[in-house]
C-alpha positions in Angstrom: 0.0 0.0 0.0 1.0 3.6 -0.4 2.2 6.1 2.7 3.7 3.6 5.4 3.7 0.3 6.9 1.1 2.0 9.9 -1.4 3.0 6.9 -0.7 -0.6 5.4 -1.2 -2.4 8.9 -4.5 0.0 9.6 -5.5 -0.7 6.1 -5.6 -4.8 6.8 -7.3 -4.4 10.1 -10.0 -2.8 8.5 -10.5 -4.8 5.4 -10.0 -7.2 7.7 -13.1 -6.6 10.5 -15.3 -5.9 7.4 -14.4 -9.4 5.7 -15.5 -10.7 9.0 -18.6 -8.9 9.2 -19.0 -9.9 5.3 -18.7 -13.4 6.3 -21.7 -13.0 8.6 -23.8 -12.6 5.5 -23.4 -15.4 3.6 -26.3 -18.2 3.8 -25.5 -20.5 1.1 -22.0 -22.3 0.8 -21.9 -21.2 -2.9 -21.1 -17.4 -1.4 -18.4 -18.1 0.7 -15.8 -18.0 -2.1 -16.8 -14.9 -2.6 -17.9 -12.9 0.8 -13.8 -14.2 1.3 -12.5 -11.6 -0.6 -12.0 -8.6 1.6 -10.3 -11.0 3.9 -8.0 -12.0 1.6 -7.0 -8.5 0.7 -6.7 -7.8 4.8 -4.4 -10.5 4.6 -2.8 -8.8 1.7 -2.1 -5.7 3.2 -0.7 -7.0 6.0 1.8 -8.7 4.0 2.7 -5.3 2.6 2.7 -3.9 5.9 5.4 -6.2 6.9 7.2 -5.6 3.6 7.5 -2.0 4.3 9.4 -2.8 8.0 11.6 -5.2 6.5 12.8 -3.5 2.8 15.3 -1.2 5.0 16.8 -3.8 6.8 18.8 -6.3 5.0 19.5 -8.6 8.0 15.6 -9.2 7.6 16.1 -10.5 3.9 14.3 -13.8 4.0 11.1 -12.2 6.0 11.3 -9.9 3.0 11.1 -12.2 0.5 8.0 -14.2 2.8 6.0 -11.1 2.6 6.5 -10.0 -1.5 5.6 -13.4 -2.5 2.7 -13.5 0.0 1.6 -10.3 -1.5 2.4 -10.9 -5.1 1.0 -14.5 -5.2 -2.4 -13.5 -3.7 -2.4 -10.7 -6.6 -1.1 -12.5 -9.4 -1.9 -16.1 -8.9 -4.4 -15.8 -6.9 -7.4 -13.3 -8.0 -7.4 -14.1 -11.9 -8.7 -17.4 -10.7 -10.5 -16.6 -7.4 -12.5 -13.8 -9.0 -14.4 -15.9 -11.6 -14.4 -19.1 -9.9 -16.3 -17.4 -7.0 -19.0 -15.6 -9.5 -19.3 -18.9 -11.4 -20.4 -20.6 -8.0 -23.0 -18.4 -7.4 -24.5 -18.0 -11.0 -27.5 -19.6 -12.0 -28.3 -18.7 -15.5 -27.1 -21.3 -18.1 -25.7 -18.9 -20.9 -24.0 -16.7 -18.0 -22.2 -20.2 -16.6 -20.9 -21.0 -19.8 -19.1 -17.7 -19.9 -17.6 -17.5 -16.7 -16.3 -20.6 -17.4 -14.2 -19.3 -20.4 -13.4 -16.2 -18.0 -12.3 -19.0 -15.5 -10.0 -20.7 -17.7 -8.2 -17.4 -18.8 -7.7 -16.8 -15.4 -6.4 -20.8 -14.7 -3.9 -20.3 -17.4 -2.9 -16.5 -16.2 -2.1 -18.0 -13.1 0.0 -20.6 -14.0 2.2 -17.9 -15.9 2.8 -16.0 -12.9 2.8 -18.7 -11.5 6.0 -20.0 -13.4 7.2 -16.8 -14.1 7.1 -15.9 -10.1 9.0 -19.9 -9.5 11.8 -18.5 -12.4 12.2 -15.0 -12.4 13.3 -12.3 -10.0 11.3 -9.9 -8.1 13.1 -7.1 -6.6 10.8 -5.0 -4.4 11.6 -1.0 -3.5 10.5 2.0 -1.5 10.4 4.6 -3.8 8.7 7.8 -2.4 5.6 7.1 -0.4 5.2 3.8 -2.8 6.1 0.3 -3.0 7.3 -0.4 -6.3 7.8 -4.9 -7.9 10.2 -4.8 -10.2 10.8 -8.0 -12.4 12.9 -9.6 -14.9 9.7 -11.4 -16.0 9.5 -11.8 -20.2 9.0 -7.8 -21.5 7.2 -8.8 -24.7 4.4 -10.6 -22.5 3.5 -7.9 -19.9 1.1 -6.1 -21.8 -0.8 -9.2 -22.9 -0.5 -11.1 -19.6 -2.1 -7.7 -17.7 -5.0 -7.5 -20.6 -6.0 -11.2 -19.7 -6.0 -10.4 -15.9 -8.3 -7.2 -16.8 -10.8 -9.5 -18.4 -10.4 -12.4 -16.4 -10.5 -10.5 -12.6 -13.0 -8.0 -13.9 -15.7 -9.2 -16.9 -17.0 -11.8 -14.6 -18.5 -9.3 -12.2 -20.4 -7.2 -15.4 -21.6 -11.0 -16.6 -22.5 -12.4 -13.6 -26.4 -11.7 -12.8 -26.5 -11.2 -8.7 -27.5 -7.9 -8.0 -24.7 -5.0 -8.0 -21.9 -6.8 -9.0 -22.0 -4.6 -11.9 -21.2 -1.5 -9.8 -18.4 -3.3 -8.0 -17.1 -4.1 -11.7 -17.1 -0.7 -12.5 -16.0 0.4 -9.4 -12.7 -2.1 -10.3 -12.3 -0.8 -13.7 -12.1 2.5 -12.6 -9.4 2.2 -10.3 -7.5 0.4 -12.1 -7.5 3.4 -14.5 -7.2 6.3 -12.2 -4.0 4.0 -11.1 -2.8 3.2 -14.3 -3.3 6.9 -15.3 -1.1 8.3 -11.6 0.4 5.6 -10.3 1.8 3.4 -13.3 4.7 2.6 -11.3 3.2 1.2 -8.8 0.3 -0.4 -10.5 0.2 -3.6 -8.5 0.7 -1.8 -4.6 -1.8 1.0 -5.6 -4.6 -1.0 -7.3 -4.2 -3.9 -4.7 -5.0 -1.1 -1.7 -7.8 0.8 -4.3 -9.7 -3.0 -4.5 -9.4 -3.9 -1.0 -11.2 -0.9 0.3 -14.0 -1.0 -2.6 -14.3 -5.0 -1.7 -16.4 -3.6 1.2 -18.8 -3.4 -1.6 -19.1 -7.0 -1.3 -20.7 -7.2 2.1 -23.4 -4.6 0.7 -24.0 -7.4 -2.3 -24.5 -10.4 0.7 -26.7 -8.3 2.5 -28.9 -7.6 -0.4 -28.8 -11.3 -1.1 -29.7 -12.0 2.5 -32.6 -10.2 2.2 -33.8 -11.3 -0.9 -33.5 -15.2 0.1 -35.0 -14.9 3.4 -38.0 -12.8 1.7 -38.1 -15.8 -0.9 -37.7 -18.2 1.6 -40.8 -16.4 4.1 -42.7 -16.2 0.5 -42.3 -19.9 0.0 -43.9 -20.9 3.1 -46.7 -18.4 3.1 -47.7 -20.7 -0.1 -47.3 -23.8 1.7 -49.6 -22.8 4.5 -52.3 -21.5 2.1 -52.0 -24.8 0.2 -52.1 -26.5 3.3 -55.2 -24.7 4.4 
């Protein structure tokens, strides 16, 4: 995250409590992939937090290299896959399933080339400024396509999926991805990775709403039974 390892720490504790309260929300198992989220990106932030106290200090070289590849495999490995797996779970329309799918397997093989690229290449974390910035070695002539495919495969799924506002956390994505492409190009990964762990609140928001809808379906449901019954 940008600033300092206290913004990064308080950052993760509240991401944190609200993927907590998020977690309260969910009432079938088919949401829980996704009401994980913001605790993921607590998780995250943490990791950055850490990364920030050890990048001055040499003698803390292997804590340092714990904490970038925590961070960078939960934002590279991690959410191209976890993003349209978890809408895909909760989709019910056939014709929206069959897209997510393709969505999931762009992500499944974006993974596995960070993945590899993460196992082979170097990453050489810095504090520049009030920024962390991940530089790599990893192939040049791939970057812009590899970044493309995590664009469609982390974002589209939430503009297909068909659970109420999932759209405007899509957009709200999108957006900050391009306000920190636009100012922080840099630092794309720190900055968008604290910009999508504060709009992830979003999430609990969508939970709720589904909360309410199922329980009112659910109250609905009986009401018929007992006026059949009767």
């Amino acid at each position: 995250m940008c600033f300092s390892a206290e913004a990064s720490f308080a950052g993760g504790v509240i991401i944190s409590a609200i993927g907590v309260a998020v977690l309260r929300k969910v009432h079938k198992p088919s949401q829980l992939l996704f009401a994980c989220i913001p605790l993921f990106f607590g998780i995250q932030q943490f990791a950055e937090g850490f990364l920030w106290l050890t990048l001055p200090r040499p003698e803390y070289l292997s804590l340092q290299k714990l904490d970038t590849y925590i961070f960078l495999i939960m934002a590279d490995v991690l959410w191209p896959m976890w993003i349209p797996l978890s809408v895909l779970l909760m989709e019910k329309n056939g014709k929206r399933k069959k897209i997510l799918r393709v969505l999931l397997l762009m992500g499944i093989a974006l993974s596995l080339y960070y993945g590899f690229c993460l196992l082979f290449y170097n990453v050489y974390p810095e504090i520049s400024g009030y920024h962390i910035r991940y530089k790599t070695d990893f192939p040049k002539p791939l970057g812009m396509y590899a970044f493309a495919v995590y664009l469609i495969a982390s974002i589209t799924p939430l503009f297909v999926s068909s659970i109420k506002r999932t759209h405007l956390l899509g957009a709200l994505m999108f957006l900050s991805c391009l306000i920190t492409a636009i100012f922080f190009r840099q630092y794309l990964t720190s900055v968008w990775c604290f910009f999508a762990a504060i709009i992830s609140g979003v999430i609990f928001w969508i939970l709720r709403n589904s909360k309410r809808k199922f329980t009112f379906d659910k109250l609905a449901l009986l009401k018929i039974k007992s006026d059949q019954a009767t």
